[in-house]
Structures are given as structure tokens and as C-alpha cells.
C-alpha positions as CSV (number, residue, x, y, z in Angstrom):
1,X,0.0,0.0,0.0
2,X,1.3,3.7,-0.7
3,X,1.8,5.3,1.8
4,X,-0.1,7.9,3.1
5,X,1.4,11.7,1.9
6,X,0.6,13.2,5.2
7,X,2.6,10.9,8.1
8,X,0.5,11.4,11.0
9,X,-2.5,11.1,8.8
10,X,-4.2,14.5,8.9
11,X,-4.9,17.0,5.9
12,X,-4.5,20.4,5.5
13,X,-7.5,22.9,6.2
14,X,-7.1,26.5,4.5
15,X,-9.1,27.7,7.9
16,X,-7.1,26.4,10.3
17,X,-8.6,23.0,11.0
18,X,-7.1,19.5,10.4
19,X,-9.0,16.4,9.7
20,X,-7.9,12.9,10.2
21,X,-7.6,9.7,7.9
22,X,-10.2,9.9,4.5
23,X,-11.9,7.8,6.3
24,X,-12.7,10.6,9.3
25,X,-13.7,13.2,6.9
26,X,-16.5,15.8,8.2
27,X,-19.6,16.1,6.0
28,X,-18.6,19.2,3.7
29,X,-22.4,20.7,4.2
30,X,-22.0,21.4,7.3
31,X,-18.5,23.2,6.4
32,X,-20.5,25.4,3.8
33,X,-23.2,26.2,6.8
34,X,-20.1,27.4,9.0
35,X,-18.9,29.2,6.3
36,X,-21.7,31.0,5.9
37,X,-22.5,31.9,9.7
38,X,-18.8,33.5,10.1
39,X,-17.5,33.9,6.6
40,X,-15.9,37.0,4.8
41,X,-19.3,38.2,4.0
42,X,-20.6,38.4,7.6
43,X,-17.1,40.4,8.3
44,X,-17.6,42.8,5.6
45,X,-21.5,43.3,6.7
46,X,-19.9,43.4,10.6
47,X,-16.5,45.6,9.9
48,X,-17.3,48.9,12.3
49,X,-18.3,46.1,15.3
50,X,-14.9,45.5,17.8
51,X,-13.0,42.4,16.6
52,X,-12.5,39.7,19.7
53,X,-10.9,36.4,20.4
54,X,-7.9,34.3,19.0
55,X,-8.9,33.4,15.8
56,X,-9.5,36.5,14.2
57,X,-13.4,36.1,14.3
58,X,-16.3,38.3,15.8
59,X,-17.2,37.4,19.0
60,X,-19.6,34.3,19.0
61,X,-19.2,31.1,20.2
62,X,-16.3,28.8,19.5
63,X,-16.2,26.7,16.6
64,X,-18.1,23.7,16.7
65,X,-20.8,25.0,19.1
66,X,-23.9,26.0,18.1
67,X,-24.8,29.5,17.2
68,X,-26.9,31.3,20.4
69,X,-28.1,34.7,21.4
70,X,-25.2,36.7,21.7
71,X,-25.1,38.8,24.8
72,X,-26.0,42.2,25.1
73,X,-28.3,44.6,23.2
74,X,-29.4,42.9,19.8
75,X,-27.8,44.4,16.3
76,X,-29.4,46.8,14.5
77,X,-30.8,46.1,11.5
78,X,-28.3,47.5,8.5
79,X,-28.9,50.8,6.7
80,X,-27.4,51.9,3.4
81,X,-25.3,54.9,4.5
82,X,-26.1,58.4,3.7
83,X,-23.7,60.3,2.2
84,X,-25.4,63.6,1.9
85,X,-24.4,66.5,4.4
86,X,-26.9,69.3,5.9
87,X,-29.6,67.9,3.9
88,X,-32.3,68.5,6.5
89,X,-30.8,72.5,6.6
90,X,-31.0,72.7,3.0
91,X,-34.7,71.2,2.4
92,X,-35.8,74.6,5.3
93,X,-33.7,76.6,2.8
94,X,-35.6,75.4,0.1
95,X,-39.1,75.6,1.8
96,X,-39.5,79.6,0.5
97,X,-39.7,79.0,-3.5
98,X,-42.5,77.0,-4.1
99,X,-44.8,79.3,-2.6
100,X,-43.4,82.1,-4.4
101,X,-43.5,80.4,-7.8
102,X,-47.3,79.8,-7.0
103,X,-48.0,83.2,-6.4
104,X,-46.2,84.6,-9.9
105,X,-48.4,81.9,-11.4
106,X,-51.2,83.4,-9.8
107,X,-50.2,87.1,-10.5
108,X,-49.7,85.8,-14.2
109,X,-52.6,84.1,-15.0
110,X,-54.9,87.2,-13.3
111,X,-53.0,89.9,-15.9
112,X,-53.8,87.6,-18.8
113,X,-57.8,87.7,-17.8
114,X,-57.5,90.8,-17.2
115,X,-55.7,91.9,-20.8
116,X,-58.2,89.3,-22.4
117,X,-61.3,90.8,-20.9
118,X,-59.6,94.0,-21.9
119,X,-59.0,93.3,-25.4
120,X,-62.4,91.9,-25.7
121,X,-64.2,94.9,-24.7
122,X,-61.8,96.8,-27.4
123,X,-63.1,94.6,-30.2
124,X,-66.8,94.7,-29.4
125,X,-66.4,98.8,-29.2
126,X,-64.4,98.5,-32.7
127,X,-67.0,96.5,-34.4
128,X,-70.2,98.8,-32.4
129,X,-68.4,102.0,-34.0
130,X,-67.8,100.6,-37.4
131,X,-71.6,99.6,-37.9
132,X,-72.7,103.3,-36.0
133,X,-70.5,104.9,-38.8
134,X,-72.0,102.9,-41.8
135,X,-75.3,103.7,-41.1
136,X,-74.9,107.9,-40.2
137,X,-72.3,108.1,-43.5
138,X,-74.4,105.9,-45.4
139,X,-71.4,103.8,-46.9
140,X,-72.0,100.7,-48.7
141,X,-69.1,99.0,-46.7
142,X,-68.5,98.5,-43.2
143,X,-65.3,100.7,-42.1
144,X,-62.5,99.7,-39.8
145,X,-61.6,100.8,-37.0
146,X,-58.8,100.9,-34.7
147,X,-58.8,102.2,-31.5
148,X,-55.5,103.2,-30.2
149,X,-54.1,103.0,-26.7
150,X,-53.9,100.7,-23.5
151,X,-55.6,99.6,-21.2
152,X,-59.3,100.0,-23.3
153,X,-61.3,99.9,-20.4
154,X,-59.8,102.5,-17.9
155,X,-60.0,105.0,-21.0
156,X,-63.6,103.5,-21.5
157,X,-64.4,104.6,-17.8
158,X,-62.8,108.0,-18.3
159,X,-65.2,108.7,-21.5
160,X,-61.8,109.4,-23.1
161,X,-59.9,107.7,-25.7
162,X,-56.2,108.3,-27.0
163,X,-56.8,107.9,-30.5
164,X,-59.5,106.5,-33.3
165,X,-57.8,105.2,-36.2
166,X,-60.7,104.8,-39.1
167,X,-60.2,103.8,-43.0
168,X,-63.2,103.6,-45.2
169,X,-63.1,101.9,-48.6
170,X,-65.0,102.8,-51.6
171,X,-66.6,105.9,-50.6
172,X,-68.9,107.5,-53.5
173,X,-68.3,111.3,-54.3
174,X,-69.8,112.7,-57.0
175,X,-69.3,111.1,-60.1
176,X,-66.3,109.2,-58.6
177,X,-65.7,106.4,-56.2
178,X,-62.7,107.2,-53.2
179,X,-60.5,104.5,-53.2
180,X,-59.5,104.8,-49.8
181,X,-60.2,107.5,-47.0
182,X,-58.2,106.6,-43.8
183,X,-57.9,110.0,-40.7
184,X,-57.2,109.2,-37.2
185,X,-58.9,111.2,-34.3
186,X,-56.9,112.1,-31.3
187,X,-58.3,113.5,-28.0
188,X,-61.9,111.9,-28.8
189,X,-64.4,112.8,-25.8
190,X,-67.3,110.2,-25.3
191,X,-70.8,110.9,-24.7
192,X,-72.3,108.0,-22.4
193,X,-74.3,107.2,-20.2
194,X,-71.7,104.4,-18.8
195,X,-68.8,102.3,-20.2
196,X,-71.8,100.2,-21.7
197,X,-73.8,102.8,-23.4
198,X,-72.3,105.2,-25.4
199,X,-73.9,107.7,-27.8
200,X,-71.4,109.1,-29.9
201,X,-68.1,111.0,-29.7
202,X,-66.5,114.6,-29.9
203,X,-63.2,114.4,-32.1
204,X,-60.9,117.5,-30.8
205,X,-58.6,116.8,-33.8
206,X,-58.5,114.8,-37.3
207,X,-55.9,114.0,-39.6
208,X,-56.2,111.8,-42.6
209,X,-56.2,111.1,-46.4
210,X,-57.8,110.2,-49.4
211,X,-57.0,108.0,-52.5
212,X,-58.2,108.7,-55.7
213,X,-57.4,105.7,-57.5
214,X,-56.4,105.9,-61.2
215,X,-57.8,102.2,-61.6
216,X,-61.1,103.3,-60.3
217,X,-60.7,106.4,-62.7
218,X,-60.4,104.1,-65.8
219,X,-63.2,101.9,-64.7
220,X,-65.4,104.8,-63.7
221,X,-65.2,107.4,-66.4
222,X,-62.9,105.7,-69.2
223,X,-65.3,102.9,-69.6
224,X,-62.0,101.1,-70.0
225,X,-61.0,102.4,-72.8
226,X,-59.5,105.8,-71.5
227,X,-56.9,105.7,-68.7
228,X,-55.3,108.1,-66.7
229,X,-51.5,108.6,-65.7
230,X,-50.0,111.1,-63.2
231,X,-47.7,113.5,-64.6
232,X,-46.1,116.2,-62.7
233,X,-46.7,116.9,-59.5
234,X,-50.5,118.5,-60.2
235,X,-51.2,117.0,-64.2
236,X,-52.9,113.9,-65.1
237,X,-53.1,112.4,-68.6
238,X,-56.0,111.0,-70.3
239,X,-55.5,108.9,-73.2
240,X,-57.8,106.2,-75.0
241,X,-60.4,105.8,-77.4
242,X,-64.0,107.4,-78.1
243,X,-67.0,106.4,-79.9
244,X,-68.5,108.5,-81.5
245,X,-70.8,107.9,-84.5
246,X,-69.6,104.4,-84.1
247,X,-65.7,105.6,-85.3
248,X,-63.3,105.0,-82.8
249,X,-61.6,108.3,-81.9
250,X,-58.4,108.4,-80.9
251,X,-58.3,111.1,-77.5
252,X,-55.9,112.9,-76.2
253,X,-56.5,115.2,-73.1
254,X,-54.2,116.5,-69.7
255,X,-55.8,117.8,-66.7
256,X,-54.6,120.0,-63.9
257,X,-55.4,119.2,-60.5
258,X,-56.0,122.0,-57.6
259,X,-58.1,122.6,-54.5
260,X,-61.6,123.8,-55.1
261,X,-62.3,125.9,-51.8
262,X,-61.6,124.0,-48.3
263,X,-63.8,120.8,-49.4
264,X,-63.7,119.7,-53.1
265,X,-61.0,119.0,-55.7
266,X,-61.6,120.7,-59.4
267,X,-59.7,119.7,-62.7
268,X,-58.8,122.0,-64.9
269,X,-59.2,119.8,-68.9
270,X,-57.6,121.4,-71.2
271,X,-55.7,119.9,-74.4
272,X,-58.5,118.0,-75.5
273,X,-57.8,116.4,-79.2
274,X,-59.9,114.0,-81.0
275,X,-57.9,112.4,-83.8
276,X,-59.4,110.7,-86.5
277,X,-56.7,108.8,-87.9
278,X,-54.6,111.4,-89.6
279,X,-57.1,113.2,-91.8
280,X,-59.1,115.6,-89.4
281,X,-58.3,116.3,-86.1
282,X,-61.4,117.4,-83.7
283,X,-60.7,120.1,-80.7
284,X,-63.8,121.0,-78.8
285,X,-64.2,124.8,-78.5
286,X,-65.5,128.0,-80.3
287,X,-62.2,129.5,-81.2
288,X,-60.2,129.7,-84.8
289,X,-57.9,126.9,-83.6
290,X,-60.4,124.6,-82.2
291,X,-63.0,122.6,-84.1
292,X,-62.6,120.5,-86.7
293,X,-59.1,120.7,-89.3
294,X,-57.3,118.6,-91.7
295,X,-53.8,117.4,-90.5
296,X,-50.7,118.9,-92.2
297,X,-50.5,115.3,-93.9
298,X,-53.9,115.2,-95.8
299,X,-53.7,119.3,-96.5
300,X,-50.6,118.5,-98.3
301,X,-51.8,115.2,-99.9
302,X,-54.7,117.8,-101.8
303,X,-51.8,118.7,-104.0
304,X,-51.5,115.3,-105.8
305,X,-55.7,114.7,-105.2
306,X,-57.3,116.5,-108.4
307,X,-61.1,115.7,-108.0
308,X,-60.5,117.3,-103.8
309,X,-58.8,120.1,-104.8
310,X,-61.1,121.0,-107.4
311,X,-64.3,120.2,-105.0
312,X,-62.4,122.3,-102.6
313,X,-61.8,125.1,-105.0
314,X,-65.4,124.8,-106.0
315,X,-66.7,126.2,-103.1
316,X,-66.7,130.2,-102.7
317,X,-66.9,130.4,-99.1
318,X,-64.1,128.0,-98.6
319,X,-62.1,130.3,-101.3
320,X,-63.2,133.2,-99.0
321,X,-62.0,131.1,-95.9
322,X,-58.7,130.4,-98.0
323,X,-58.3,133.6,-98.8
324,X,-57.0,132.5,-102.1
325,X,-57.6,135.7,-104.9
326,X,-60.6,134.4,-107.5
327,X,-58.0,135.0,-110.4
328,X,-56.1,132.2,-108.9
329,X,-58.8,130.3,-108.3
330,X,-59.8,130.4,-112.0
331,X,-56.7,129.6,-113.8
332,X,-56.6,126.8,-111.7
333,X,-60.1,125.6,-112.2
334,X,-59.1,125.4,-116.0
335,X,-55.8,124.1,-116.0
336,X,-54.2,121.3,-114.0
337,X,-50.8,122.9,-113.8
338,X,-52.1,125.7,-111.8
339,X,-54.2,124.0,-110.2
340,X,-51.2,121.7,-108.7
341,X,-49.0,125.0,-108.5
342,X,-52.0,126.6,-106.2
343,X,-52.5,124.0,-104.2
344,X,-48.8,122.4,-103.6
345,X,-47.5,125.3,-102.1
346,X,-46.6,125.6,-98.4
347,X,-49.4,128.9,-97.9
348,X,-52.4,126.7,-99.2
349,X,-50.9,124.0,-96.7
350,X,-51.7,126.2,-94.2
351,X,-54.5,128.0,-95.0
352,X,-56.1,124.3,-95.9
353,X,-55.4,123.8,-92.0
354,X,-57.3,126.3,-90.8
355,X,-60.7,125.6,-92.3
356,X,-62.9,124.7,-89.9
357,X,-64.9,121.8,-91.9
358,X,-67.5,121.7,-89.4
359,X,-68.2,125.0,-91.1
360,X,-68.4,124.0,-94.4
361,X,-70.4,121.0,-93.5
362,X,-73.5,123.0,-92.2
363,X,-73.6,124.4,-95.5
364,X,-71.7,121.5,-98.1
365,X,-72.4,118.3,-96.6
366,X,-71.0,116.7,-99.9
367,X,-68.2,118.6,-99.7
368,X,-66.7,116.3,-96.7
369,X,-67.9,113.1,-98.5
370,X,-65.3,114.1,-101.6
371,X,-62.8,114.8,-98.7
372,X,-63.4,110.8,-97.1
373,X,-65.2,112.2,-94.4
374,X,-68.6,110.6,-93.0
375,X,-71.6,113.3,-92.5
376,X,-72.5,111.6,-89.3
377,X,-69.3,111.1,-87.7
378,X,-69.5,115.6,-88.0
379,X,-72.7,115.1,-86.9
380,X,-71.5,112.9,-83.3
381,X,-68.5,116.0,-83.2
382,X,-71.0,118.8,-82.8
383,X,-72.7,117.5,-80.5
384,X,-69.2,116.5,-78.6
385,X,-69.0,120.0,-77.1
386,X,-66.0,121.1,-74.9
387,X,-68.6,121.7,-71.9
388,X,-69.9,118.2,-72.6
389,X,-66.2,116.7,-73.1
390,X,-65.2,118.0,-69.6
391,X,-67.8,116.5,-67.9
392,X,-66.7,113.2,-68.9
393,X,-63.3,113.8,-67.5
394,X,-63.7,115.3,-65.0
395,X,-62.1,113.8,-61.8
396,X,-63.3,116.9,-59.3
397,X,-65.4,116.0,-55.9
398,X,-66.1,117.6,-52.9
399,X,-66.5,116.2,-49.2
400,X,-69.6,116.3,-47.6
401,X,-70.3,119.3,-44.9
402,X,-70.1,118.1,-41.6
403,X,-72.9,118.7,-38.6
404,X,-70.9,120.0,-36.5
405,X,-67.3,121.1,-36.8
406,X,-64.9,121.8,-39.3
407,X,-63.1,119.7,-42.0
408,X,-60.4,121.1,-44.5
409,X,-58.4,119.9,-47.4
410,X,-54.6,120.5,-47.5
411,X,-52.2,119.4,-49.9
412,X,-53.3,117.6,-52.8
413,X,-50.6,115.6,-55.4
414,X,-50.7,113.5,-57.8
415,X,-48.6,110.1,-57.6
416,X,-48.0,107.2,-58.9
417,X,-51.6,105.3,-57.8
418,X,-53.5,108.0,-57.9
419,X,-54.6,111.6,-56.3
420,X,-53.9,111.9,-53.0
421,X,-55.4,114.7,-50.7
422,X,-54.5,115.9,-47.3
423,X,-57.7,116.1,-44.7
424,X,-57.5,117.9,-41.6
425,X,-60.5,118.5,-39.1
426,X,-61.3,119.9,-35.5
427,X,-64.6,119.8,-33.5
428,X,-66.4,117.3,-35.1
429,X,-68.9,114.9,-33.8
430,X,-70.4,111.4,-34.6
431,X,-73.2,109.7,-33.2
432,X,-75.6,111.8,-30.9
């Protein structure tokens, strides 16, 4: 038999114990269960406690007795350690801000009810005034309006507002439409009988404007076929087409704007030219230069026109309006040299030019048919009078007198859009 590695037959324990022969080993259970009642783990969870005795161990019973009661007060049951310092000083620090985050809340929320009650009260008196001013003006849209300053309702209570800002659209006046009249009030009084009924209003002041549009101006008296451009600083130009005697009539005309008195706007027409095409040109008027006259290019074309000149010629009192001597009338009756002599010089240019052939259509009507002119396209023209002319393009109007107050017009210019005009006003009132 081998012999045994260990000679007096004990083995080696790693915690200090030895065991006999193989055959006198413990049961190694009930070396795990002693492990576990006074193992590393039981140190670690017992490290601040007083170490005692010779092996090294807590104090307990020796080995191989039975685990008891030890004596003295019982453990305490373990606690994960708190690291944090002063926490109980810093949660009474920290007791203040909540309450003081509440309160802003509070204070927050109250001025938001309050502004939204505020602002709500500012758009039912908007809408109340632009419906009160649409039926006293009469306007066939609602205006806006904008009333300035804030709070609304302490001015409401005070029957006093900062400042009324109103813009009406498409005002009629006269014969044309306003594009736009905007003024703002400042130092408006209320008459009430409380914040929730009020009357009207005393405007101390006014300021404003008014658009005259040029689109409206085409629409309204051009019939779209005349439109007018600013030029200058006081001119507008009209330029388009005319019926009349179903020809179309090429128009020319300028206009001078100006201030008519405190309330209106007058244009001054003048340069009105009816061209049709380049044989005649119609100006309306009862002077030598107005009327109706051949253009410098068909007085000149008589000279190479025979049968015209001839007609032309034909005719004393057009002679007598030529003031062409009847000896040269004569000769060049008879002979077609003279006759193209007569009339291709530069004085029977002219004095061709200055026949008024409305004239000599009262008393030769077929005079004008042998010069390509149709008797009732002369017939449209005399009725086209200057007076009746300016009426059609005129773009005057004048503001309506107010109840109570004063209203003025300042500056007025012409720009790119339109005609714009300065309004200024004191001691008006609306409503009651």
C-alpha cells in the first residue's frame, strides 16, 4: 500500500482545522453552513463592530458550538449609508420658492384675464363704432376701425380715448368712387351714459387722407377704354379711345389738378384732341384753332388729289376762308398745272389747316364726302362740345359738410396710384 502523503494522517484545512484519515472526513455541508455563519461576507457586513478572540473572528461562540443569542443589546438592523451633508438645513432653505412660484403663477394668470377681458371689450367697441359709422355716412361698406391706446377699459371709464384710427373703402363722391379715406382722431371725448352705453363721440382733432385711385378712374369714367396717368406733381393724362358715331376716336387730353375751396377738388381739362386717324383732327371749342381741321399730312396730300382740290376750290366760301384771290382760283379751275401750282404750295398748306370743316359742312355736306369724311361722324362731333367733353373727365369732388365742426383739405398731389389729398378737421362729432 502507498503510503499515506501526510505521516500522521491528517490533511490540511485552509481555515485552520485539520481532519484525520479519509476515512474521518466531516460532512462538507456542514462546512459550507459554518462558512456561511462566520465567513468574509458576515465580516464585511460586521467591519465597524470590535474584533475579539484568538482566531481572528467576531465574537460568537467557539467553533463547533452552536450559534446562540449573543449577549448584550441585539444588532441593529443594516442601513445603506447616507452620504449627503446638511440635507435637513438645505430642504428649510428650500421651503420659500415654491410658494413664491405659485404666487407669480397666480399674478400671471390674473393679468392675462384681465388683458383678455380687456381686449375683448376693445373689439366689441371696434365693431359697435364701425356699424354706427356705416349707417350715419351711409357707406356701402362696413369701415374699420382701430382704437389706439392701452388699457381700453380705464379709457372707457374716463369717457376718453387716446386715439381712433378709421379707414373707409370705396366711398362714392360725385361722379367718382374714393379708393380709400383713412384719418385718425386724437383727444376723442365720449358721450355716455356708462362704459356700456355710449352715444357718440366729440373728435378734438383729425388727420387723414384720401385715394383717388387711377384704376377706379379708368373703370369709372374711361369705360376702360380711357386711362389716366399722373404726370407732374398737379397734371394727369387721359388717353384712349372714343365712340363716336360708331368711329373709334383716338383722345388725347391733360388735366390740372387744384383745390376747389376747403372741401372739393376741381380739374382744370384742357388739351383735348380728337384724332381721326390722320385726316381731321377734332378740338372741342369756339375759337379759330379749335373745331374740326385737316392734319398737315392730308392738307398737303390735296396737292397730288385732283377731283378734292377741285371740289375744294369749287366752293366760294371755302375760297373766302382760303383767302385765295378768284383769279387764282380760276386759272386753276381750268388748268391742272395751276391747279397743282395753287395747291402744292406751303401757304395753301396752311390756309387748308385752318378751315374749320364743321363749317363747311353746315352748309356743303358733300363737300366732306369728296374729302373721305362721314356726315354723321361731323354730326356725333358737334354734339361733342367742350362743356360736354369736360364733364366726362372730370375727376373733381367735394367732401360732404359736416354737422358740427370743421373739415379742411390741405395738400393735394398726384402720384404714382392715384390723387392723394390731405384732410384735416377739428370739433367734429359722430353719433348723438
Amino acid at each position: 500500500m502507498t503510503a499515506h502523503p501526510f505521516p500522521d494522517d491528517r490533511h490540511p484545512n485552509p481555515y485552520g482545522r485539520t481532519y484525520g484519515p479519509p476515512d474521518r472526513y466531516p460532512n462538507p455541508y456542514d462546512e459550507l453552513g459554518a462558512l456561511g455563519d462566520a465567513g468574509p461576507l458576515e465580516d464585511f457586513l460586521h467591519e465597524d463592530e470590535p474584533v475579539t478572540g484568538t482566531d481572528g473572528g467576531r465574537d460568537g461562540p467557539p467553533d463547533g458550538e452552536p450559534d446562540g443569542e449573543p449577549d448584550g443589546e441585539p444588532d441593529e438592523a443594516w442601513a445603506p449609508p447616507h452620504h449627503r451633508r446638511g440635507g435637513r438645513r438645505r430642504r428649510r432653505h428650500l421651503a420659500g420658492p415654491p410658494f413664491a412660484r405659485k404666487a407669480a403663477v397666480l399674478v400671471v394668470t390674473l393679468a392675462a384675464f384681465l388683458t383678455l377681458a380687456d381686449r375683448w371689450a376693445l373689439l366689441y367697441a371696434e365693431h359697435k363704432a364701425s356699424l354706427t359709422l356705416e349707417d350715419q355716412l351711409h357707406l356701402t361698406a362696413a369701415p374699420e376701425v382701430e382704437i389706439g391706446g392701452f388699457p381700453f377699459l380705464t379709457q372707457l371709464a374716463s369717457d376718453r380715448l387716446d386715439s381712433v384710427r378709421v379707414t373707409v373703402p370705396d366711398v362714392a363722391a360725385d361722379r367718382v368712387s374714393l379708393a380709400k379715406v383713412s384719418a385718425t382722431a386724437t383727444r376723442v371725448r365720449l358721450d355716455s351714459d356708462g362704459p356700456a352705453d355710449v352715444h357718440g363721440a366729440r373728435i378734438a382733432e383729425l388727420h387723414g387722407g384720401i385715394l383717388l385711385s387711377f384704376d377706379d378712374l379708368n373703370r369709372e369714367l374711361g369705360s376702360s377704354q380711357v386711362t389716366f396717368t399722373g404726370h407732374g406733381h398737379d397734371r394727369v393724362r387721359a388717353r384712349g379711345t372714343l365712340p363716336v358715331a360708331g368711329h373709334d376716336l383716338r383722345l388725347r387730353a391733360d388735366a390740372r389738378i387744384r383745390r376747389d375751396g376747403t372741401r372739393g377738388i376741381a380739374t382744370h381739362i384742357g388739351g383735348m384732341r380728337l384724332d381721326i386717324g390722320d385726316l381731321a383732327t377734332y378740338r372741342p371749342g369756339a375759337r379759330a384753332s379749335e373745331g374740326l381741321h385737316l392734319t398737315p399730312r392730308s392738307a398737303a396730300r390735296l396737292a397730288g388729289q385732283t377731283a378734292r382740290a377741285r371740289a375744294l376750290l369749287s366752293v366760294p366760301s371755302v375760297v373766302r376762308g382760303l383767302g385765295v384771290p378768284d383769279t387764282a382760283v380760276r386759272e386753276a379751275l381750268r388748268d391742272d398745272t395751276d391747279l397743282a401750282s395753287l395747291t402744292g404750295s406751303r401757304t395753301f398748306v396752311r390756309q387748308a389747316m385752318r378751315l374749320n370743316l364743321l363749317d363747311v359742312a353746315a352748309a356743303h355736306p358733300e363737300l366732306l364726302k369728296r374729302l373721305g369724311l362721314d356726315p354723321a361722324l361731323l354730326d356725333g362731333l358737334s354734339r361733342l362740345t367742350r362743356p360736354v367733353l369736360v364733364d366726362q373727365l372730370s375727376l373733381g369732388f367735394r367732401l360732404p359738410h359736416p354737422a358740427e365742426g370743421r373739415i379742411r383739405l390741405r395738400d393735394v398731389r398726384v402720384e404714382r396710384d392715384g390723387i392723394r389729398v390731405d384732410v384735416t378737421g377739428t370739433g367734429l362729432s359722430v353719433g348723438r
